[in-house]
N, C-alpha and C positions, 0 to 999 in steps of 0.2 A: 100369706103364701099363695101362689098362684096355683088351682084348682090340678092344672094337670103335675103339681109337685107335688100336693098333698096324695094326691092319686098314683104315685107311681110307687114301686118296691123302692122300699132302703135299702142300699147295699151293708152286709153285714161289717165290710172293715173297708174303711175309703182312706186309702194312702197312710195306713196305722204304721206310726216309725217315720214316717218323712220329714223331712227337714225342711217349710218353708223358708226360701231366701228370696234377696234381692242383690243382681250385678250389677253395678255403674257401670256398662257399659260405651264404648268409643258415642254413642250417638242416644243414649237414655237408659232407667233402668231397665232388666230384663227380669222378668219375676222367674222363678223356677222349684222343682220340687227334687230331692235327693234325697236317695239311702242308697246301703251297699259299701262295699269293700274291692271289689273285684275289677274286673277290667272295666276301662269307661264304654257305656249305651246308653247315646241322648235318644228321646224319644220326640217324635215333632208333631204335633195334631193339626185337624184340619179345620175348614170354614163348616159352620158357623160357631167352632167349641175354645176349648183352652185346653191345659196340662190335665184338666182334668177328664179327659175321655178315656186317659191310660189307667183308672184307678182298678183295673181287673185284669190288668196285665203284668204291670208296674211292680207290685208286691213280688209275682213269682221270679220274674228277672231280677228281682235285687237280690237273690239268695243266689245267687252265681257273680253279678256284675252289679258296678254302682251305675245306676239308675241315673238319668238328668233329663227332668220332662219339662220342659221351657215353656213359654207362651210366647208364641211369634209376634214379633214388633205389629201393632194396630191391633191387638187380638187379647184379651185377661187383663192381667194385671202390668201389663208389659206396657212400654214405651210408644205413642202414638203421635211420630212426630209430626210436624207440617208438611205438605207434599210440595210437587214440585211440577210443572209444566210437562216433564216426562215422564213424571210417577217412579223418577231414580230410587225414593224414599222407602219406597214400597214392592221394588224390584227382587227376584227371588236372593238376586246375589246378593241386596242387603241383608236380608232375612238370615241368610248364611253367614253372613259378616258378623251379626250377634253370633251365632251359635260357634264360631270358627273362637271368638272372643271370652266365650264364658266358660268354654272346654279349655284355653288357655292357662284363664282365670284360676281354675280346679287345678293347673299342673298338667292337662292330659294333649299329649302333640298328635295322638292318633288315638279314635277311636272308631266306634259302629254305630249304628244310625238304623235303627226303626220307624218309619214314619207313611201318615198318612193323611190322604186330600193335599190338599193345601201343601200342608209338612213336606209330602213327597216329591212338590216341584221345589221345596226350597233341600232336600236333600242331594238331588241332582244337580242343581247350580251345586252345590259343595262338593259335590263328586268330581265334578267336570271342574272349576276354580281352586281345589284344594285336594288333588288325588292322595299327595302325600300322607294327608291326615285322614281319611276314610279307612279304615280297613274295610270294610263294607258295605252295604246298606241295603233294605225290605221297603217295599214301600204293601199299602194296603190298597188297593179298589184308585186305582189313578196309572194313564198311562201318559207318556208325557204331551208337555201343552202344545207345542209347535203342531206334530205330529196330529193329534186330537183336533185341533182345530182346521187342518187338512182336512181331517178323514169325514169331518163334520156334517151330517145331512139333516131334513128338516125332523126327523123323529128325534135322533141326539137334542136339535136346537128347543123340542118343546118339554122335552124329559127334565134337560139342565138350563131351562130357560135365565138363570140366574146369573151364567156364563155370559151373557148378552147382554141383559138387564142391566148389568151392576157396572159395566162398563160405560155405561150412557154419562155425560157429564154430569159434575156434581152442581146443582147439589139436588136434582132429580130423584135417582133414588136412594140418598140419603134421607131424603123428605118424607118417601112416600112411606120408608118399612120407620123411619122416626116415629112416623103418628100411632104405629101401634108394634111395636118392636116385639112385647113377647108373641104374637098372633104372627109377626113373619116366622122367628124363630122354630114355632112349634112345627107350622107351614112344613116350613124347610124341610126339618128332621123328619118328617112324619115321610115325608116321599121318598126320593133317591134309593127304590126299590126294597124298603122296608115294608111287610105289613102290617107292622104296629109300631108303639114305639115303648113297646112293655121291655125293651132289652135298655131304656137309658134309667140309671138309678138315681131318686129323687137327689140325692145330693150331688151328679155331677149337673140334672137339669137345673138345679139352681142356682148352680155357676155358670152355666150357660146363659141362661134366662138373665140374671144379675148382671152379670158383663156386658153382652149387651144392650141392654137398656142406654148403656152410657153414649153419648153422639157420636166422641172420638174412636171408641167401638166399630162402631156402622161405617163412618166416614175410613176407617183404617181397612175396613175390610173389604167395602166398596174398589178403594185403591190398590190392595191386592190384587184384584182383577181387572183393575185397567193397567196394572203395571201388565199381570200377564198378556195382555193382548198387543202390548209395544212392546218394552222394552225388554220383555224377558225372551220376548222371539228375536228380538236385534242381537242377545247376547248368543241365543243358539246356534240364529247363521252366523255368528263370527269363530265358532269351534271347525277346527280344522280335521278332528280326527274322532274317533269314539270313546266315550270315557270307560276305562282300563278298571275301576274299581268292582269286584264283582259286585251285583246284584240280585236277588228274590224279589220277584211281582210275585205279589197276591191280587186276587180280586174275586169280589161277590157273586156265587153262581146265579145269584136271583139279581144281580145291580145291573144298572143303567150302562158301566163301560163294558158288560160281559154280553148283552145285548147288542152293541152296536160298532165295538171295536174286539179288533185282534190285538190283546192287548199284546202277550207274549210276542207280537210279528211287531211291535211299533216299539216296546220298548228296546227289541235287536237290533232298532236301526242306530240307537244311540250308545247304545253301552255295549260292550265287547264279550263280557262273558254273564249270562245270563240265563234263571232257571225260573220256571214259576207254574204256577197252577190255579184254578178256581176255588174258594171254600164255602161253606154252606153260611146262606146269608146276602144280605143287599150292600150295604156303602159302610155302616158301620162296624165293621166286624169286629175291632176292640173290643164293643161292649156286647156284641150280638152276638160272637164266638169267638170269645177269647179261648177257650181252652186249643181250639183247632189254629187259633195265630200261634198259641203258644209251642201248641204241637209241634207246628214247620220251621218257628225263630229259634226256640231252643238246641235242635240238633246245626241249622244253618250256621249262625252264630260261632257256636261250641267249632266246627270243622275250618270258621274263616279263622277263629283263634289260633290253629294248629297251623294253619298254612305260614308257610318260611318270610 
């Protein structure tokens, strides 16, 4: 067991009731975690984590609504296919193409969508390619990527230096976080305006830590972010209007995009109706302040249910 797992608090009940499965999905399996009865809420996590950063969220939601906390394709125990010249493989809209696929799967043609980092660029391509099927959707501490990388000056480039980094050809810095993966890992977490990392609970860090060790891990996530810098901007200019599905920004009063973007003024430029606010905490607020996510998702939520 790796020293900062042995070190960290247990969470007292980590996803107690869930149903691990696996989708065969159109393009590999999709791993994912369910419980609940109620209306459908996929949950979508971010880099560098898996399904398991929702495990202090997750529970209270599923006593209202079925729960489906997926692991994005290159990311857990999901599907890490081969990429491709334009990092198509890896593009947010594929990332939505599983989730569009496994919400099918379950029976559900619309549901909501809480999601963060990572998650909540692939929530947006779903919003914007599939409005029909959103009723919804929250993103956490992310404002979108087009915009973001506009607004981008040299304080954002050395905070998120990782946004720049990881986009370098492979297999550069697949190599370099390969030679010692839990030490980038920790890295990681420990910054992006956190000042500890006493809010991650040893058993989600050891799903983290675990997962990626694995190459196709790093190499999946790596691609992530070079999809985002091509082809996820090729998909954005090609939208002709703003996406209609309502949305709630969250973001970190102490994080890196509350410091150096408007978020609320960037994510208006793309989506049409739109509320949001700061909460106490840096990047990870799932596990940093879940009670205050839960706070703002559960009435949000509960008021998009009632709308006609």
């Amino acid at each position: 067991m790796h020293p900062a797992v042995a070190s960290a608090r247990r969470a007292d009940s980590f996803f107690d009731g869930f149903d691990e499965r696996f989708f065969e999905g159109p393009d590999g399996p999709v791993f994912y975690r369910i419980k609940g009865d109620g209306p459908p809420l996929v949950l979508l996590h971010g880099y560098p984590q898996t399904s398991a950063m929702w495990h202090a969220v997750a529970p209270r939601l599923a006593e209202t609504y079925q729960v489906i906390c997926p692991d994005l394709r290159g990311y857990g125990r999901s599907l890490k296919p081969a990429t491709t010249p334009d990092h198509a493989p890896y593009s947010k809209r594929a990332m939505a193409g599983d989730v569009v696929a496994l919400m099918s799967h379950l029976g559900h043609s619309r549901f909501l969508i809480g999601a963060h980092d990572r998650g909540g660029r692939v929530a947006h391509r779903l919003a914007a390619d599939h409005p029909d099927k959103v009723i919804a959707f929250s993103v956490l501490d992310i404002a979108p990527t087009r915009e973001m990388y506009r607004e981008a000056d040299s304080g954002f480039a050395h905070a998120y230096w990782h946004w720049y980094w990881l986009t370098l050809d492979a297999p550069f810095p697949e190599t370099l976080i390969g030679a010692d993966p839990d030490f980038y890992l920790l890295k990681k977490c420990g910054g992006m305006g956190n000042k500890s990392m006493d809010h991650f609970a040893a058993q989600a860090l050891q799903e983290y830590l675990t997962s990626f060790r694995n190459p196709a891990a790093i190499h999946g996530a790596c691609e992530d972010y070079r999809a985002a810098a091509s082809i996820d901007i090729a998909h954005d200019d090609a939208e002709t209007g703003k996406v209609q599905v309502p949305l709630l920004a969250l973001w970190g009063a102490d994080g890196v995009i509350a410091a150096h973007f408007d978020c609320l003024a960037l994510w208006r430029e793309r989506v049409a109706d739109v509320q949001g606010w700061p909460l106490p905490g840096g990047h990870y607020l799932a596990e940093q302040s879940p009670d205050k996510v839960l706070a703002a998702w559960l009435p949000f939520f509960a008021e998009m249910m009632r709308r006609p």
